[in-house]
PyMOL CGO cylinders between C-alpha atoms (Angstrom):
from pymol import cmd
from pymol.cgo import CYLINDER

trace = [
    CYLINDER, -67.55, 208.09, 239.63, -65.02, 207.12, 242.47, 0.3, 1, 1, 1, 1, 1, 1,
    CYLINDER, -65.02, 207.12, 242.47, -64.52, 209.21, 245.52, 0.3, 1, 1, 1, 1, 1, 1,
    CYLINDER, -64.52, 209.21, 245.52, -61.34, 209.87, 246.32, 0.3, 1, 1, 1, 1, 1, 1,
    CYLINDER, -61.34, 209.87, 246.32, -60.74, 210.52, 250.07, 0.3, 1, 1, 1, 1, 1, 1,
    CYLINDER, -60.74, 210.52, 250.07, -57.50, 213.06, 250.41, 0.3, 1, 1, 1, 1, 1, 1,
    CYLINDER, -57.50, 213.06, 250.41, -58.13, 213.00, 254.14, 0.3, 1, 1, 1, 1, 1, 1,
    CYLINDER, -58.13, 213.00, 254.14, -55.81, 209.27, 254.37, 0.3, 1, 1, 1, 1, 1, 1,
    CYLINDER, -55.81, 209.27, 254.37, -53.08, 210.80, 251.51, 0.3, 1, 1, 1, 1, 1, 1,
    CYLINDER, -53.08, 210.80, 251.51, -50.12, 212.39, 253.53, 0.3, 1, 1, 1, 1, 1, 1,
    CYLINDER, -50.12, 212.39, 253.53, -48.92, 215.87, 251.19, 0.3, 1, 1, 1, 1, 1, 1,
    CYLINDER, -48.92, 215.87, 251.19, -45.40, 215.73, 249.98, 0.3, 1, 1, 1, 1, 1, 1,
    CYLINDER, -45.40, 215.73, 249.98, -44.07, 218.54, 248.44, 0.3, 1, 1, 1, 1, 1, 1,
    CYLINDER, -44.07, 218.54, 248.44, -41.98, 217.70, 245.37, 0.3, 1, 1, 1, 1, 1, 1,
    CYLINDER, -41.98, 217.70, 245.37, -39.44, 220.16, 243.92, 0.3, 1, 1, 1, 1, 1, 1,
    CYLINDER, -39.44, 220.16, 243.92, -38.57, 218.30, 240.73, 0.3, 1, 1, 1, 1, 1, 1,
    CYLINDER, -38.57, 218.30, 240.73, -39.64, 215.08, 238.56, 0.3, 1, 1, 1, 1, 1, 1,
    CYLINDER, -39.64, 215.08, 238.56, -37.53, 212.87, 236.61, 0.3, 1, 1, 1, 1, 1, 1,
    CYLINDER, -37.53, 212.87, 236.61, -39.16, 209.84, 234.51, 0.3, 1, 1, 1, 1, 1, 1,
    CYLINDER, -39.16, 209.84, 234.51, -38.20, 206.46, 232.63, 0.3, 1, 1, 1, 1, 1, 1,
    CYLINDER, -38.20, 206.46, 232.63, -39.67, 203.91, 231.08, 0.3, 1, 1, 1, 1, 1, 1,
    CYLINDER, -39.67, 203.91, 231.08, -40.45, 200.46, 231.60, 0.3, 1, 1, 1, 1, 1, 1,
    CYLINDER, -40.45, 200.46, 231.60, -40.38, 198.04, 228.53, 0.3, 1, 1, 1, 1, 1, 1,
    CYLINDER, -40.38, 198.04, 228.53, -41.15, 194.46, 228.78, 0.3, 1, 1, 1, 1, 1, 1,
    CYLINDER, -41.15, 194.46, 228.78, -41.28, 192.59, 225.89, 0.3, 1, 1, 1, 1, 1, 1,
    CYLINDER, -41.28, 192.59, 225.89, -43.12, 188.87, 225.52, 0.3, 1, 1, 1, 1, 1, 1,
    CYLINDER, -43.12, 188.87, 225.52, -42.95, 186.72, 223.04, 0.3, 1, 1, 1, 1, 1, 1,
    CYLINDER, -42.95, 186.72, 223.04, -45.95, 184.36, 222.95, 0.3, 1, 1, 1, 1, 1, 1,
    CYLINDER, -45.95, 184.36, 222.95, -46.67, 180.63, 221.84, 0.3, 1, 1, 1, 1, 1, 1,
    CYLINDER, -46.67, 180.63, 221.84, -46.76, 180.90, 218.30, 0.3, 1, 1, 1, 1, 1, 1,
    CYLINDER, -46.76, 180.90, 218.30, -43.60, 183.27, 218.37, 0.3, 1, 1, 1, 1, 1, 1,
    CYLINDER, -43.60, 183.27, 218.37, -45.33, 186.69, 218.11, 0.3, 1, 1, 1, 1, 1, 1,
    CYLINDER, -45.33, 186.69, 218.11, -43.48, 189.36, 220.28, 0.3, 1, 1, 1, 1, 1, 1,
    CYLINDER, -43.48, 189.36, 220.28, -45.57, 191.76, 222.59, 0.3, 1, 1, 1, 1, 1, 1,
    CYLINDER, -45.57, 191.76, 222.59, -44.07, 194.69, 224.09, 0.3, 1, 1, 1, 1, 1, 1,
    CYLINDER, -44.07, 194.69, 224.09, -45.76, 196.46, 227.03, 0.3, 1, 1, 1, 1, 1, 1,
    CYLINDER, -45.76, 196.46, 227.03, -44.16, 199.52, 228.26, 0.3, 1, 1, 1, 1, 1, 1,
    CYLINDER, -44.16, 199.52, 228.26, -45.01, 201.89, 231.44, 0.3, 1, 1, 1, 1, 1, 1,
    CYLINDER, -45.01, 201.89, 231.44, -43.61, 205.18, 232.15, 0.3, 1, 1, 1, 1, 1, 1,
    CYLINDER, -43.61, 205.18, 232.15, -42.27, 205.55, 236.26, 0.3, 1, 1, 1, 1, 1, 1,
    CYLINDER, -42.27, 205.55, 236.26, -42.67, 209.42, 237.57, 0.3, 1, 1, 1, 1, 1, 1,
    CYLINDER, -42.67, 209.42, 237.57, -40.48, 209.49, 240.55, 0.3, 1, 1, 1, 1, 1, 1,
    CYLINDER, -40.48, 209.49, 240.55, -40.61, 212.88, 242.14, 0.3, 1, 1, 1, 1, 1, 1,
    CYLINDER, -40.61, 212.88, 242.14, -38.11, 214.75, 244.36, 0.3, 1, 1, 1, 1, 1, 1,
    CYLINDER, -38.11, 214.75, 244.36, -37.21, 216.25, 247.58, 0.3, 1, 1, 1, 1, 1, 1,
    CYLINDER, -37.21, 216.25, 247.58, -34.25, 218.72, 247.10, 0.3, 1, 1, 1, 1, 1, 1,
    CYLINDER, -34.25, 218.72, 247.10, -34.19, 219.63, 250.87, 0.3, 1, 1, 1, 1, 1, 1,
    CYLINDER, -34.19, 219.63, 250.87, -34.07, 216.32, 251.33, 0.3, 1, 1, 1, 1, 1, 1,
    CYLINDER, -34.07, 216.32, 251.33, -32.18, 215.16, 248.31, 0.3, 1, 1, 1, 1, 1, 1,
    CYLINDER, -32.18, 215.16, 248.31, -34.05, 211.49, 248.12, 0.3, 1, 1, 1, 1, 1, 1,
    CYLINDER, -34.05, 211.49, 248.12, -36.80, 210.55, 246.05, 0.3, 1, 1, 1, 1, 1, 1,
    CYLINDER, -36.80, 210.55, 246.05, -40.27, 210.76, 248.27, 0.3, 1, 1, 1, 1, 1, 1,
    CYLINDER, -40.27, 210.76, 248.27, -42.40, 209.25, 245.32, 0.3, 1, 1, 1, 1, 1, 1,
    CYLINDER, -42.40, 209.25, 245.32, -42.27, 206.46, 242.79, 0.3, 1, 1, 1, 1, 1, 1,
    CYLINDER, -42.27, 206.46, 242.79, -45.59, 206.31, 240.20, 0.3, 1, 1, 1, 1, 1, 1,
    CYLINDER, -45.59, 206.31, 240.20, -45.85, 203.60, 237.63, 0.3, 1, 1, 1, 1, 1, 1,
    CYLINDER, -45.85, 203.60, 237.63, -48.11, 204.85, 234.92, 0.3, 1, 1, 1, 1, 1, 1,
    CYLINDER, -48.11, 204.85, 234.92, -49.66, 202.98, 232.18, 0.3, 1, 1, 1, 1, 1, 1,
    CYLINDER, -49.66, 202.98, 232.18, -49.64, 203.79, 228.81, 0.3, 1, 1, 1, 1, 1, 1,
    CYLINDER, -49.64, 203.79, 228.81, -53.34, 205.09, 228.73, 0.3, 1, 1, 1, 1, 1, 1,
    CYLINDER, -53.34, 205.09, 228.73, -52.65, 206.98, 231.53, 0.3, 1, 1, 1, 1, 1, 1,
    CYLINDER, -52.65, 206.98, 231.53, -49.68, 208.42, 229.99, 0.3, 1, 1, 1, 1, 1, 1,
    CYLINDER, -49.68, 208.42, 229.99, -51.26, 209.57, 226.90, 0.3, 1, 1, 1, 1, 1, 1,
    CYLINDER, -51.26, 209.57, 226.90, -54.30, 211.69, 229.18, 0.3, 1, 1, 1, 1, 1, 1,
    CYLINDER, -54.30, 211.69, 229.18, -51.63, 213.95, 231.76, 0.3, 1, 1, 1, 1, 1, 1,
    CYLINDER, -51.63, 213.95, 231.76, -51.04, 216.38, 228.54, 0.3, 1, 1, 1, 1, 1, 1,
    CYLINDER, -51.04, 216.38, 228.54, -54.66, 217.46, 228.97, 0.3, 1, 1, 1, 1, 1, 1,
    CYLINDER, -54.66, 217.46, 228.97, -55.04, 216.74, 232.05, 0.3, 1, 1, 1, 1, 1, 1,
    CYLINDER, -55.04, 216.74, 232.05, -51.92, 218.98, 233.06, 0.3, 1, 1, 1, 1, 1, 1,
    CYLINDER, -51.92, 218.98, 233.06, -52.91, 221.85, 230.54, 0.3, 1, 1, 1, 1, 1, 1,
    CYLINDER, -52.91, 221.85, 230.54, -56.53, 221.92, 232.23, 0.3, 1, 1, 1, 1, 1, 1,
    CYLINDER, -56.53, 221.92, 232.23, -54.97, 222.21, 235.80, 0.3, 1, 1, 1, 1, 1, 1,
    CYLINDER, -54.97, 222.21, 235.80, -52.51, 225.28, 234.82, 0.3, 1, 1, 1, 1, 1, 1,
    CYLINDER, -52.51, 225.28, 234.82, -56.00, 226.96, 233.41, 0.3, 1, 1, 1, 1, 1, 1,
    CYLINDER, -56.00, 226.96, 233.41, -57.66, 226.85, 236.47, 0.3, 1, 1, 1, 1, 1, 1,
    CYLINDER, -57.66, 226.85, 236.47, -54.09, 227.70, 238.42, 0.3, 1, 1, 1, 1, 1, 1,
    CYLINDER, -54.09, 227.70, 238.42, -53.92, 230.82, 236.04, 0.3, 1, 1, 1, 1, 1, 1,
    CYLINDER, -53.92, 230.82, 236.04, -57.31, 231.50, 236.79, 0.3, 1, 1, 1, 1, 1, 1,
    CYLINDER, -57.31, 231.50, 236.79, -57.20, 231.71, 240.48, 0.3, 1, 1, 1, 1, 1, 1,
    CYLINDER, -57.20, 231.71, 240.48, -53.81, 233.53, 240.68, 0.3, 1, 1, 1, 1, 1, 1,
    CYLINDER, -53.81, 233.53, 240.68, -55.26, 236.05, 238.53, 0.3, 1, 1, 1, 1, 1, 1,
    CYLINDER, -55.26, 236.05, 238.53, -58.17, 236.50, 240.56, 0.3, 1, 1, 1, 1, 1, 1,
    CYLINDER, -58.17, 236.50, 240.56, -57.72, 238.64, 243.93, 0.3, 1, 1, 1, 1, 1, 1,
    CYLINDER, -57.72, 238.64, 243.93, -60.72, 237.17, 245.63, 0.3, 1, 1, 1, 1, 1, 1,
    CYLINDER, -60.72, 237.17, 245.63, -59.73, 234.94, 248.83, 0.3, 1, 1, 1, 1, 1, 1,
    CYLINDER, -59.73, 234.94, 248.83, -60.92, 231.21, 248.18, 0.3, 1, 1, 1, 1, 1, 1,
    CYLINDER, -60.92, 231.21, 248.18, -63.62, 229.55, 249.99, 0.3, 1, 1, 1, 1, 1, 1,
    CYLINDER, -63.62, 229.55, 249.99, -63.02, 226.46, 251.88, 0.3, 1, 1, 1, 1, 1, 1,
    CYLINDER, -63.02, 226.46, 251.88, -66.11, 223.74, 250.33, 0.3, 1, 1, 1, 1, 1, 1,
    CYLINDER, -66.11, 223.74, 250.33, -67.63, 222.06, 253.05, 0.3, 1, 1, 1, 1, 1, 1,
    CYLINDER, -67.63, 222.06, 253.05, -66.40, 218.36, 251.76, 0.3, 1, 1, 1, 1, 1, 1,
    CYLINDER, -66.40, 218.36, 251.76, -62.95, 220.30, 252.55, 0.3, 1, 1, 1, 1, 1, 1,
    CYLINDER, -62.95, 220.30, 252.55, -63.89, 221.61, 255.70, 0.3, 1, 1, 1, 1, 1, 1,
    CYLINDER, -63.89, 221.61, 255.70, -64.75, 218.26, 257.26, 0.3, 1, 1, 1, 1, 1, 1,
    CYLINDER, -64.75, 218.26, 257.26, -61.48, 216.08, 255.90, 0.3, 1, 1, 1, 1, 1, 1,
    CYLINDER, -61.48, 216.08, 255.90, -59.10, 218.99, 256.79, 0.3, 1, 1, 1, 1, 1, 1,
    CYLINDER, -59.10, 218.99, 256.79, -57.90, 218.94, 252.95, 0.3, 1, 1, 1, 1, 1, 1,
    CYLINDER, -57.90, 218.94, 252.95, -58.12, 222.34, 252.38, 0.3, 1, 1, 1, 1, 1, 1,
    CYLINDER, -58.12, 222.34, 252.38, -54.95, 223.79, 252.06, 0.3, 1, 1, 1, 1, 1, 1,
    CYLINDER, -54.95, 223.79, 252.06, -55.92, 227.78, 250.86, 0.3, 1, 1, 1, 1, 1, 1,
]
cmd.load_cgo(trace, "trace")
């Protein structure tokens, strides 16, 4: 599994998300056509009114943020719910990532 260090990621706080699509299309030697298409996630700064992200994602990766989404709002749901203060982990402690 990678590790993912947060600690060289700057936050940006994004009020809203637009999307569009990216379709190439190739046609090879023998005439065939191949399309490839990726999906860009650009997300947005009101106060700021400018775009602070642009994300190209593949397909693949496309076709997993429905789960992977649904599973985040679970645990989101979860922890709101719960009155209990959260604990800083010690990873979090050290990189100055934890933002509770």
């Amino acid at each position: 599994m990678m590790e993912i260090n947060l600690g060289n990621t700057v936050p940006l706080f994004a009020h809203d998300v637009a999307f569009s699509n990216i379709t190439k299309t190739v046609k090879n030697d023998d005439g065939k056509i191949k399309k490839e298409s990726h999906t860009e996630m650009i997300f947005i700064d009101a106060v700021r009114q400018s775009a602070i992200a642009r994300i190209v994602l593949p397909q693949t990766v496309l076709e997993q943020l429905p789960k992977i989404i649904e599973d985040n709002n679970k645990k989101v749901r979860k922890e709101l719910r719960d009155k209990e203060m959260p604990k800083p982990k010690d990873k979090d402690k050290k990189s100055g990532s934890y933002l509770g």
